[in-house]
C-alpha positions as CSV (number, residue, x, y, z in Angstrom):
1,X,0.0,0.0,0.0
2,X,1.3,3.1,-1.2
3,X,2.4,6.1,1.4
4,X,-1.1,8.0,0.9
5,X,-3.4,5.6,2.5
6,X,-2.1,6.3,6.0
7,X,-4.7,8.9,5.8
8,X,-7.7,6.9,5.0
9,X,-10.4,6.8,7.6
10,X,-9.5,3.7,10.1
11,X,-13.2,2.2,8.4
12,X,-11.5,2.4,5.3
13,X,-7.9,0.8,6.1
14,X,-9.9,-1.6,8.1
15,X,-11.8,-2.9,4.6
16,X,-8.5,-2.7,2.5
17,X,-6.3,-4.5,4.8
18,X,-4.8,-7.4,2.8
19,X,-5.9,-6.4,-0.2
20,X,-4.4,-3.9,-3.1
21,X,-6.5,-1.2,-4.0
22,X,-7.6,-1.3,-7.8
23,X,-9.0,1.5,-8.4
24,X,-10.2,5.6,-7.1
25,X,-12.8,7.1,-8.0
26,X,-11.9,10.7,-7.4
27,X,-15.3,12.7,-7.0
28,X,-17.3,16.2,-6.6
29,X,-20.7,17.1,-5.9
30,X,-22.4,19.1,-8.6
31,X,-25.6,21.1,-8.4
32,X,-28.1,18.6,-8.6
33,X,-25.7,16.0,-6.0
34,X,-24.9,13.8,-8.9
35,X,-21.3,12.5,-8.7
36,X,-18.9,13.5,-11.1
37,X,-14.7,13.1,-11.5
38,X,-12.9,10.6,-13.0
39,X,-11.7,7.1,-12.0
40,X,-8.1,6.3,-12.1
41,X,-5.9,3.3,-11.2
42,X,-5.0,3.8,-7.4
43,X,-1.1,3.5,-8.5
44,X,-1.9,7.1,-10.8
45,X,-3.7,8.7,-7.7
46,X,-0.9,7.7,-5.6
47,X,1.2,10.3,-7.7
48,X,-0.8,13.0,-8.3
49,X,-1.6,15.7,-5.5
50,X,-4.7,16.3,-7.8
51,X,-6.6,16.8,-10.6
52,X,-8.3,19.1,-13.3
53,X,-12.1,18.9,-14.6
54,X,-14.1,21.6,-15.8
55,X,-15.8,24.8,-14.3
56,X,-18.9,23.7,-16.6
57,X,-20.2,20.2,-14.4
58,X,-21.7,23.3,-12.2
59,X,-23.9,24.1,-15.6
60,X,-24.9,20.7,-16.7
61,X,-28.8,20.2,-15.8
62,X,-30.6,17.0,-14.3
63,X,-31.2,16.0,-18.1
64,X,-27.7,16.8,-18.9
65,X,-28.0,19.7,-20.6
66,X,-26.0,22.6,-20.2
67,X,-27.6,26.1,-18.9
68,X,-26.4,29.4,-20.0
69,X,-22.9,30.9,-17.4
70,X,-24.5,33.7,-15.7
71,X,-20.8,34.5,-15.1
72,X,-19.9,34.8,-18.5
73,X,-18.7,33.1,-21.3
74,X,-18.5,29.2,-22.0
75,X,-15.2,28.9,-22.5
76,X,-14.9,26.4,-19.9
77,X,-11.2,26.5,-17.6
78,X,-9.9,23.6,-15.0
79,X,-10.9,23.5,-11.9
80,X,-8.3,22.1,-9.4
81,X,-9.9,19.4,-7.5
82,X,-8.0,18.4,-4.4
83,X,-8.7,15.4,-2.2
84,X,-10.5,15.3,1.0
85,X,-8.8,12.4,2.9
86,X,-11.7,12.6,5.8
87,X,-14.4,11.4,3.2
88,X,-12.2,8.3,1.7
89,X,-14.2,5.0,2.1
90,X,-14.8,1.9,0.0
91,X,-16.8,0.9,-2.4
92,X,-18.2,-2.4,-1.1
93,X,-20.3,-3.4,-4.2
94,X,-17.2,-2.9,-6.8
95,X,-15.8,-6.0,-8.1
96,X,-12.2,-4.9,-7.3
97,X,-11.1,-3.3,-4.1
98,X,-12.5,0.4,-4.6
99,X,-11.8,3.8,-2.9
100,X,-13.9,6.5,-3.7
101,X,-12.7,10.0,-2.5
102,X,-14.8,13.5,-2.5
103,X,-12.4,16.0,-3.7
104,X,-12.9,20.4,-3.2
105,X,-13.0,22.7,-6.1
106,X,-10.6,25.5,-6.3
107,X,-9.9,27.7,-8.9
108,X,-6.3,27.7,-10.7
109,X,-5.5,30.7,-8.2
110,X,-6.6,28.3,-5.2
111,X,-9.7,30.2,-4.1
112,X,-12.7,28.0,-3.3
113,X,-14.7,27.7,-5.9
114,X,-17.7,29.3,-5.1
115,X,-20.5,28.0,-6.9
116,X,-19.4,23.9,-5.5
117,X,-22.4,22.9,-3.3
118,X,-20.0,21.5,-0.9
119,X,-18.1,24.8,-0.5
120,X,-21.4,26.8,-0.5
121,X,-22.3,24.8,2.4
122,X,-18.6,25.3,4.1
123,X,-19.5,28.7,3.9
124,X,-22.8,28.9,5.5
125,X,-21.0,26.8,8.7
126,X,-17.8,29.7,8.5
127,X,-20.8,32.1,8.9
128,X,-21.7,30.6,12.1
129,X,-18.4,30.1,13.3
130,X,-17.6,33.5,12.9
131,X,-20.1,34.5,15.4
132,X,-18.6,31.3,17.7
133,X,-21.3,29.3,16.9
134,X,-20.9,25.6,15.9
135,X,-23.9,24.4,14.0
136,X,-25.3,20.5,14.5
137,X,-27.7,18.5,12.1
138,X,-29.3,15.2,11.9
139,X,-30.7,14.2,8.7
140,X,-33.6,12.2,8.1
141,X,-33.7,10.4,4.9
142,X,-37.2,9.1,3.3
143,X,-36.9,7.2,0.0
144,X,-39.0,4.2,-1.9
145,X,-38.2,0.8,-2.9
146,X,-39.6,0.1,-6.7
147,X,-39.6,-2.1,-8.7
148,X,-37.5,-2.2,-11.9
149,X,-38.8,0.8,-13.9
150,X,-37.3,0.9,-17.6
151,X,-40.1,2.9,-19.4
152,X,-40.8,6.1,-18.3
153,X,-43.7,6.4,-19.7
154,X,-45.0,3.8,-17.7
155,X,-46.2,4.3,-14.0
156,X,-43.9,4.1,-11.3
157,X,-45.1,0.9,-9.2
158,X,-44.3,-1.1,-5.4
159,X,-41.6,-4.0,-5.6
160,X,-42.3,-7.3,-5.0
161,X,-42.0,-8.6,-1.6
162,X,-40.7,-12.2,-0.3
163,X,-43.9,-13.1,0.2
164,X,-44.4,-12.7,-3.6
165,X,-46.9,-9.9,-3.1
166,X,-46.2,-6.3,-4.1
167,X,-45.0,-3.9,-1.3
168,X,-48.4,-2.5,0.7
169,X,-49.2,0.9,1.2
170,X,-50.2,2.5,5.2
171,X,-48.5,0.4,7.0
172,X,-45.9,2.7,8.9
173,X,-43.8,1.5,11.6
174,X,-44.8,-2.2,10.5
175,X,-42.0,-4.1,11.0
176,X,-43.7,-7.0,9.2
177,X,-42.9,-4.5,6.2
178,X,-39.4,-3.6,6.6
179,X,-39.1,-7.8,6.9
180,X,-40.5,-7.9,3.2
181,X,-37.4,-6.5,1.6
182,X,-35.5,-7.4,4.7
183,X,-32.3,-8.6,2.3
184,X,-32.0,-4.8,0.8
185,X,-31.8,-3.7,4.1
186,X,-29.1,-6.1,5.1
187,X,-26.9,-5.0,2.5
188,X,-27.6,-1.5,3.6
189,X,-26.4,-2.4,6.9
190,X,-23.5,-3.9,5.7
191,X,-22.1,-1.5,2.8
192,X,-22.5,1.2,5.8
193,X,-20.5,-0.7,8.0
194,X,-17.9,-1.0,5.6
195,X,-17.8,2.7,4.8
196,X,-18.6,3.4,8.3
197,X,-21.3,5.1,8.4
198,X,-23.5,4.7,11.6
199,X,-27.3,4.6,10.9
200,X,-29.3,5.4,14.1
201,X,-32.2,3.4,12.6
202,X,-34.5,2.0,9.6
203,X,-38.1,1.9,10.1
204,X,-41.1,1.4,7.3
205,X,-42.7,4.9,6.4
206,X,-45.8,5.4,5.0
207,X,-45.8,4.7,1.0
208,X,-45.9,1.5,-0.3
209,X,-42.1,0.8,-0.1
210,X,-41.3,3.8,1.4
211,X,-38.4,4.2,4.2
212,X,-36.8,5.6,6.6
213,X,-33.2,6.1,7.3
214,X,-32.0,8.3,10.0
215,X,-28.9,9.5,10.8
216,X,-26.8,10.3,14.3
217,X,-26.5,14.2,14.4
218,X,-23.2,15.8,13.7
219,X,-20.8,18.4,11.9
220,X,-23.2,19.6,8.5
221,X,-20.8,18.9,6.2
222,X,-19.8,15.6,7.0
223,X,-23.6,14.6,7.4
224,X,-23.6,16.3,3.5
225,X,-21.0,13.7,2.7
226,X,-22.5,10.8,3.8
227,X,-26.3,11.2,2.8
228,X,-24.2,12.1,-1.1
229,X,-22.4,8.5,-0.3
230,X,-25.9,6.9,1.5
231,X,-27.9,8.0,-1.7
232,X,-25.5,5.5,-4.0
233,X,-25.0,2.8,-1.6
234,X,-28.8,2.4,-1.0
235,X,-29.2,2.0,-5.2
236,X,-26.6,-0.4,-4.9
237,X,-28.1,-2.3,-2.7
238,X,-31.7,-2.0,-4.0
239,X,-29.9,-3.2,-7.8
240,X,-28.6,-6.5,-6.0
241,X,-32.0,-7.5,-5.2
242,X,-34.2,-6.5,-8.9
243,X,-35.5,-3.2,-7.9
244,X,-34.9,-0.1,-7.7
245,X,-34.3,2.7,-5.1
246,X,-35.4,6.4,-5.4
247,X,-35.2,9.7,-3.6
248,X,-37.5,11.4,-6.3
249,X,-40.3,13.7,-3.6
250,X,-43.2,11.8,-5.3
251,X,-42.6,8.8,-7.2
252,X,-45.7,7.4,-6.7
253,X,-49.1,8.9,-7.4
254,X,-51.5,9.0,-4.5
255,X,-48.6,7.7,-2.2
256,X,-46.7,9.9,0.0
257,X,-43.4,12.1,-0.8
258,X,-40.2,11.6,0.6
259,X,-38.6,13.9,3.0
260,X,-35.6,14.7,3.9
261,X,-36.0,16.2,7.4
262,X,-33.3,18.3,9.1
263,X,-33.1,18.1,13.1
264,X,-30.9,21.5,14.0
265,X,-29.3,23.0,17.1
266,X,-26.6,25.6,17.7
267,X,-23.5,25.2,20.0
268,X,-21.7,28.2,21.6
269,X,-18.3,27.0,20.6
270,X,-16.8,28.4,23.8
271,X,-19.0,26.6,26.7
272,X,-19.9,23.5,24.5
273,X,-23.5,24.1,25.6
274,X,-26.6,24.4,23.5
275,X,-27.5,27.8,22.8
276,X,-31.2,27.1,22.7
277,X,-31.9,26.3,26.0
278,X,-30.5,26.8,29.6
279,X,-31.8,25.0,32.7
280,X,-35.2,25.7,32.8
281,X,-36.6,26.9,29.7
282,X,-35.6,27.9,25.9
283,X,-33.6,30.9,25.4
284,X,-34.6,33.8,23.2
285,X,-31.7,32.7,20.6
286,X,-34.1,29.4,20.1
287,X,-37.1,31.8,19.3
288,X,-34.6,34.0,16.7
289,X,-33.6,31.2,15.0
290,X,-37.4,29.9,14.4
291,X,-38.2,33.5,13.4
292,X,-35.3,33.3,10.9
293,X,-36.7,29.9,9.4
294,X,-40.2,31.8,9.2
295,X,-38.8,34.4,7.3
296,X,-36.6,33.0,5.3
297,X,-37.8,29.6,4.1
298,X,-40.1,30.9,1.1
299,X,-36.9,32.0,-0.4
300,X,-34.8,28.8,0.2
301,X,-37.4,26.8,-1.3
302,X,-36.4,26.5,-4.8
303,X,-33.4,24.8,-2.9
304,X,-34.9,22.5,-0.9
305,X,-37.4,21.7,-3.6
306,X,-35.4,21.7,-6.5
307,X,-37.4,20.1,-9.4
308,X,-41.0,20.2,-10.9
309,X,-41.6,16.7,-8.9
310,X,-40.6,18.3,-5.9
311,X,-44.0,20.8,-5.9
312,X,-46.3,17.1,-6.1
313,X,-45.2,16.7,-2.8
314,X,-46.8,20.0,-1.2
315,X,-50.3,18.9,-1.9
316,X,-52.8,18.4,1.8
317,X,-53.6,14.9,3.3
318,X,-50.4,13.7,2.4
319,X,-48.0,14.1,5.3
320,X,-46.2,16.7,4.6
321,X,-46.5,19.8,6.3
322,X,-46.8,23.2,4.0
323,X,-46.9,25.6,6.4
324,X,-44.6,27.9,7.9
325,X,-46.2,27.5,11.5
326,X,-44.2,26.0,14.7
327,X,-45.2,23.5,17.3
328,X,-44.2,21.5,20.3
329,X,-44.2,17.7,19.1
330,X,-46.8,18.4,16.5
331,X,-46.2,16.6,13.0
332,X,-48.6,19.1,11.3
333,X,-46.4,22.2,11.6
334,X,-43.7,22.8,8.7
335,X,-41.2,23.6,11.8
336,X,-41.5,21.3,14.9
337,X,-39.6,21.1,18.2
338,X,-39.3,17.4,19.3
339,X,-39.3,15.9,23.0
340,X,-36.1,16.2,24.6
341,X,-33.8,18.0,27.4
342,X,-32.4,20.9,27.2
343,X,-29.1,19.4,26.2
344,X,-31.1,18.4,23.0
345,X,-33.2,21.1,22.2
346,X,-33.3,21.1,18.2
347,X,-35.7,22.3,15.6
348,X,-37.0,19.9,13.3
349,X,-37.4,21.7,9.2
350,X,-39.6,19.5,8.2
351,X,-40.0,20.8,4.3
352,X,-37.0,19.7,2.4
353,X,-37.6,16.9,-0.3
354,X,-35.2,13.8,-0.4
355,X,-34.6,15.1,-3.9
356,X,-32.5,17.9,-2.6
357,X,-29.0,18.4,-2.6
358,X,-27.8,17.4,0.5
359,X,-25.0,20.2,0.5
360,X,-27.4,22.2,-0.4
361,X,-30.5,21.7,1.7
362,X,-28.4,21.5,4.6
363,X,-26.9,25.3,3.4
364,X,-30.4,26.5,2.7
365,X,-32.1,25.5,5.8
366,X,-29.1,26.3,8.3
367,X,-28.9,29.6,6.3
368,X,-32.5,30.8,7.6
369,X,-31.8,29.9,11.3
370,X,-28.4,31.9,11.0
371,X,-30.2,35.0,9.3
372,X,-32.5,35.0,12.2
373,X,-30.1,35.1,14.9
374,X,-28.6,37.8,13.5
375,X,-32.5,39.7,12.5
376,X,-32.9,39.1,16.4
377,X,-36.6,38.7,15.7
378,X,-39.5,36.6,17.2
379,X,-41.5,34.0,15.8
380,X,-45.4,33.5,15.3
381,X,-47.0,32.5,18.5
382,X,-46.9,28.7,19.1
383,X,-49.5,26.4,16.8
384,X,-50.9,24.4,19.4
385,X,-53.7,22.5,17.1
386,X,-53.6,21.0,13.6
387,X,-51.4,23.3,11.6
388,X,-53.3,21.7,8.2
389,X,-57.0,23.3,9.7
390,X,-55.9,26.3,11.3
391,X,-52.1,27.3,10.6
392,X,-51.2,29.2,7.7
393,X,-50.9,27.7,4.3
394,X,-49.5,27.8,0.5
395,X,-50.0,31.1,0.6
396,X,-47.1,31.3,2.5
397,X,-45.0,29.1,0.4
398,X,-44.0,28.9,-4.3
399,X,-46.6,26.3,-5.4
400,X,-44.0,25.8,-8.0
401,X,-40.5,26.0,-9.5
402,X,-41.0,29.1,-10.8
403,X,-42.6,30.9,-8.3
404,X,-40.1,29.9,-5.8
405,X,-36.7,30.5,-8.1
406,X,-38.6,34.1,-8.2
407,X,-38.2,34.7,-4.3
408,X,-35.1,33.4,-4.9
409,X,-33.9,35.7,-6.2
410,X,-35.6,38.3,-4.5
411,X,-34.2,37.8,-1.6
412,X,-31.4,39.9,-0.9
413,X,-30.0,38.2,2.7
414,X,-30.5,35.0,1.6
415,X,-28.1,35.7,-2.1
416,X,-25.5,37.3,0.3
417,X,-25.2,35.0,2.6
418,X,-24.8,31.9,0.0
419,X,-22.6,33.7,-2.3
420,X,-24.0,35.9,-5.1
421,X,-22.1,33.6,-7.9
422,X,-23.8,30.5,-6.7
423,X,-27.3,31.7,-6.7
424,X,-26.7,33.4,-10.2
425,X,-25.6,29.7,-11.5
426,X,-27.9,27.6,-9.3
427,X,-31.1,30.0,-10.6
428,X,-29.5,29.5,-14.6
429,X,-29.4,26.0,-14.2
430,X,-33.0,25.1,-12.3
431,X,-34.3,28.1,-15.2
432,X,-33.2,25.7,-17.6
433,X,-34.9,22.7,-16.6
434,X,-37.9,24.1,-16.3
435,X,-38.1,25.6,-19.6
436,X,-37.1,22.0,-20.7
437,X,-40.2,20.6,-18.6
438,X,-42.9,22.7,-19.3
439,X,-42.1,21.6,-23.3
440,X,-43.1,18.1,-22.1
441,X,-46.9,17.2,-23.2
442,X,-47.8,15.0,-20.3
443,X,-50.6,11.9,-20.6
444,X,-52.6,14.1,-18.5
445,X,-53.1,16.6,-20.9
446,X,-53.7,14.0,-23.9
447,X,-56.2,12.1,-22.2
448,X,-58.4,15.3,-21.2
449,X,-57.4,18.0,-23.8
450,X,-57.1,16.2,-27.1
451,X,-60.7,15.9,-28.0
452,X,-62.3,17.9,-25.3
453,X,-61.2,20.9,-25.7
């Protein structure tokens, strides 16, 4: 083993001991999350401090297109990616012994490349350490089991169980359920082990198929790093057993959407302690920070729901919350503060999709709590009742991607505080894929258009 790998992670030198590494896959985040680099023979990486791709993988859409540089010109210069020893881990499903490494983007003069989700999302947890602030979140990731969809045109539909019938919607918390595609989930278990990952838990959500992963709480970007590794290992594992896993917000019609729910508290990075609550009650820093995530949501929405899909989930009656109102263990407010000490107080955002960015949902969300604190302001009074009957509504929040690339960018805090050049690229690329949706003629429209109208 070459000198380098003295700085894997100890899960990683664990999995390689004995064997020779084959090959690296030496990776970056783009826009929509998607993995993209190059893959090299480990005795190449082994020489090389790093490596070029182009600026451009920032401006390729979802459908691989590429959407006009805000920024100027295509003309398309290296990047400088550099590896992130911390996030080394194995790939467990390769054939050959497999590294895969997430690398940072710099510019050829070294500077952080502003518009990497992964950097934007550094940026946003430098904001908070500036005040001496340490940020903490713990994901929660919803996604669907399938089965093996090769026509899009045709309706996405439940995999088969052991029991040789298809997966059954409402039955959440069934663990009769999870047992059905109980040899996915062991291979879950087992690739996270091997790139050690520690999942606090796995329990059957409400869709027909539908999951739920949750995550121990930590340092946001690591979290970011392992829900972009978590999202590929779970397809791996789904593959090995003839279906197919998906983090699209509604997959399924008249099933529920997948969430990817962010649990967030604030540390004073002096004291250690929770800045949310003392002894005896919450502290006025917790009630900023809600205010900030009133205010400021609307205009992160376009990040946390980042495609035309995403908007199917923000429908009534379907368990997600699409309001803006705040509650004390109560599952119908968009913002909801979960049983626990004071040690643990934590906000739970309950509106991202699992279709988001990781990088950048974390960076959007965390992003409103931070501009409160600083805004200093209070929230809405408390919605003790059914936020779905008597909170506010859509009115608060885009009913699609248009609407809410529009507050976007509006919203003059929120471009500042995650980098002007980001936001002009992120708003070019999602611009982009909408035009390119909205030229789509969907079966709805043939069925009830064609010869009625």
């Amino acid at each position: 083993m070459s000198d380098w790998t003295h700085k894997l992670p100890e899960a990683a030198r664990e999995y390689l001991a004995g064997r020779r590494i084959d090959e690296v896959e030496c990776i970056v985040p783009d826009i929509a999350g998607v993995a993209r680099g190059k893959a090299m023979p480990a005795s190449k990486f082994a020489k090389q401090a790093s490596f070029f791709l182009p600026n451009s993988i920032f401006l390729q859409t979802i459908t691989g297109e590429w959407a006009d540089n805000p920024l100027g010109g295509f003309t398309e210069p290296d990047m400088v990616l550099t590896p992130d020893f911390s996030t080394a881990c194995v790939a467990p499903w390769a054939a050959e012994p497999t590294l895969m490494v997430i690398h940072d983007a710099y510019d050829q003069n070294g500077t952080p490349m502003p518009v990497s989700p992964r950097n934007v999302l550094k940026r946003v947890v430098e904001l908070y350490r500036a005040e001496g602030l340490t940020p903490i979140v713990a994901p929660e990731m919803e996604f669907f089991l399938v089965a093996r969809n090769i026509d899009p045109n045709q309706p996405i539909i439940p995999p088969m169980g052991r029991s040789g019938r298809r997966a059954a919607a409402k039955q959440a918390y069934s663990m009769s359920a999870v047992d059905e595609y109980g040899k996915v989930i062991d291979d879950i278990y087992d690739f996270a082990e091997a790139q050690g990952f520690e999942i606090d838990g796995i329990l059957q959500e409400g869709g027909a198929g539908q999951l739920e992963l949750n995550l121990s709480h930590g340092d946001p970007v690591e979290l970011a790093d392992q829900i972009f590794y978590f999202k590929r290992l779970i397809r791996e594992a789904a593959l090995r057993h003839d279906c197919f896993a998906t983090f699209m917000a509604k997959p399924i019609e008249g099933e529920p959407g997948s969430a990817m729910h962010i649990h967030q508290s604030v540390i004073d990075s002096r004291t250690g302690k929770n800045i949310f609550a003392d002894r005896k009650e919450d502290t006025p820093a917790f009630s900023h920070f809600i205010a900030g995530m009133q205010t400021y949501l609307p205009a992160v929405i376009a990040l946390l729901a980042p495609y035309v899909n995403s908007y199917r989930r923000y429908v009534p009656d379907f368990a997600a919350p699409i309001n803006l109102e705040w509650g004390r263990d109560n599952r119908t407010t968009g913002l909801r503060v979960p049983v626990s000490d004071h040690k643990g107080r934590r906000l739970e955002n309950r509106l991202p999709g699992m279709d988001c960015n990781p990088y950048l949902g974390l960076a959007a969300s965390l992003v409103c709590g931070y501009l409160g604190l600083k805004d200093q302001k209070m929230p809405r009074p408390e919605c003790v009742g059914d936020a779905y009957t008597s909170g506010s509504g859509l009115d608060e929040l885009p009913l699609n991607l248009g609407d809410a690339l529009d507050l976007f960018s509006e919203s003059e805090p929120v471009q500042e505080a995650l980098g002007r050049e980001f936001c002009q690229v992120y708003e070019s690329v999602k611009r982009n894929e909408y035009k390119e949706f909205l030229q789509v003629i969907s079966p709805w429209e043939r069925e009830h258009l064609l010869l009625n109208v």
